[in-house]
C-alpha positions as CSV (number, residue, x, y, z in Angstrom):
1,X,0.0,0.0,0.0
2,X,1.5,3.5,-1.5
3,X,0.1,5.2,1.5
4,X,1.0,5.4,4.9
5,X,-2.3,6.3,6.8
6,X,-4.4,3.2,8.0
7,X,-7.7,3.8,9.5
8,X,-8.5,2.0,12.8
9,X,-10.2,-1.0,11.1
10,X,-8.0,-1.5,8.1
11,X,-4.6,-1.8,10.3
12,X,-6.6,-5.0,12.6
13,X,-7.8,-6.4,9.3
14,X,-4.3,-6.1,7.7
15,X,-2.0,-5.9,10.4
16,X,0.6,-8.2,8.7
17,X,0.6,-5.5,6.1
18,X,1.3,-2.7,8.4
19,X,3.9,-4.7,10.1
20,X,5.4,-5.2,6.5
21,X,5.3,-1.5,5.4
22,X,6.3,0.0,8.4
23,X,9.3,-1.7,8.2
24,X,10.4,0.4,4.9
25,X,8.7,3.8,6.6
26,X,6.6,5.0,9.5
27,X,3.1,4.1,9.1
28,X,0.2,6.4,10.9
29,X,-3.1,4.9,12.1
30,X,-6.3,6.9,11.9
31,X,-8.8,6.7,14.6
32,X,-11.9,8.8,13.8
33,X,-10.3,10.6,11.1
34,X,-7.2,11.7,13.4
35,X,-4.0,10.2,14.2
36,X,-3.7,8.2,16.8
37,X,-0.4,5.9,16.9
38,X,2.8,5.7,14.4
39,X,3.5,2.0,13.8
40,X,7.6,1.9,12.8
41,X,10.3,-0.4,12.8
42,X,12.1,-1.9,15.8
43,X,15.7,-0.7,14.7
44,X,13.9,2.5,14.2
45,X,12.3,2.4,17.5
46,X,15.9,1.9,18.7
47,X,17.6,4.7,18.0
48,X,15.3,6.9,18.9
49,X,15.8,5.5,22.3
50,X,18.9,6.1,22.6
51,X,18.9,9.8,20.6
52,X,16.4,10.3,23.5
53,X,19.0,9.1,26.1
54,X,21.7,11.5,25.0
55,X,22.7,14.8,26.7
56,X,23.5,17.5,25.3
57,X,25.9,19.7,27.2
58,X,24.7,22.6,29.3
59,X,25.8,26.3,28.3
60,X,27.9,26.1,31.4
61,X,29.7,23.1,30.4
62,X,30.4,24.8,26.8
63,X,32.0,27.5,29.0
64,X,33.8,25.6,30.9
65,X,35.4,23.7,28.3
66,X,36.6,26.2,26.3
67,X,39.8,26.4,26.2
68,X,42.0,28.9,28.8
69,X,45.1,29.7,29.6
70,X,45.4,32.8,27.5
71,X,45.8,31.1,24.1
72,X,45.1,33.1,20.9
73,X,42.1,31.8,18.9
74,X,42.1,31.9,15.6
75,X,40.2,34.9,13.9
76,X,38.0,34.9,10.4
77,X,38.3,37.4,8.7
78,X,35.3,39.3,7.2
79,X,34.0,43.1,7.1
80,X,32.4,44.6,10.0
81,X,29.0,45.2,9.9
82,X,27.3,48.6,9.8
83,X,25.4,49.7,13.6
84,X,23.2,51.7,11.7
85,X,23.4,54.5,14.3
């Protein structure tokens, strides 16, 4: 099936075939015209997980891990940009 919107009563009556295509993209099932659940694949399922489990470093940590110690960063060059004062 081209499309990837199953009502309610199609996805019980063809589950295998939800299984099947929701292995090749995420699959959205329909309950009173609205979405209800996203069927998708384990491996899928997976790493979302873990993308879930990361942690992204505070703005403190950033700060603190910059580097110090008085060394000279490099600079880009470019042209200033006008205050418009």
């Amino acid at each position: 099936m081209a499309n990837a919107t199953w009502s309610v009563q199609d996805a019980k009556n063809r589950f295998s075939e939800v299984v099947e295509a929701a292995r090749r993209k995420p699959q959205t099932v329909t309950k009173h015209g609205k979405p209800a659940v996203v069927v998708i694949a384990a491996d899928e399922y997976e790493r979302l997980r873990k993308l879930q489990h990361l942690k992204a470093p505070s703005f403190a940590e950033l700060l603190l891990a910059m580097p110090s110690g008085g060394e000279d960063f490099e600079r880009l060059e470019g042209r200033m940009r006008d205050p418009g004062f």
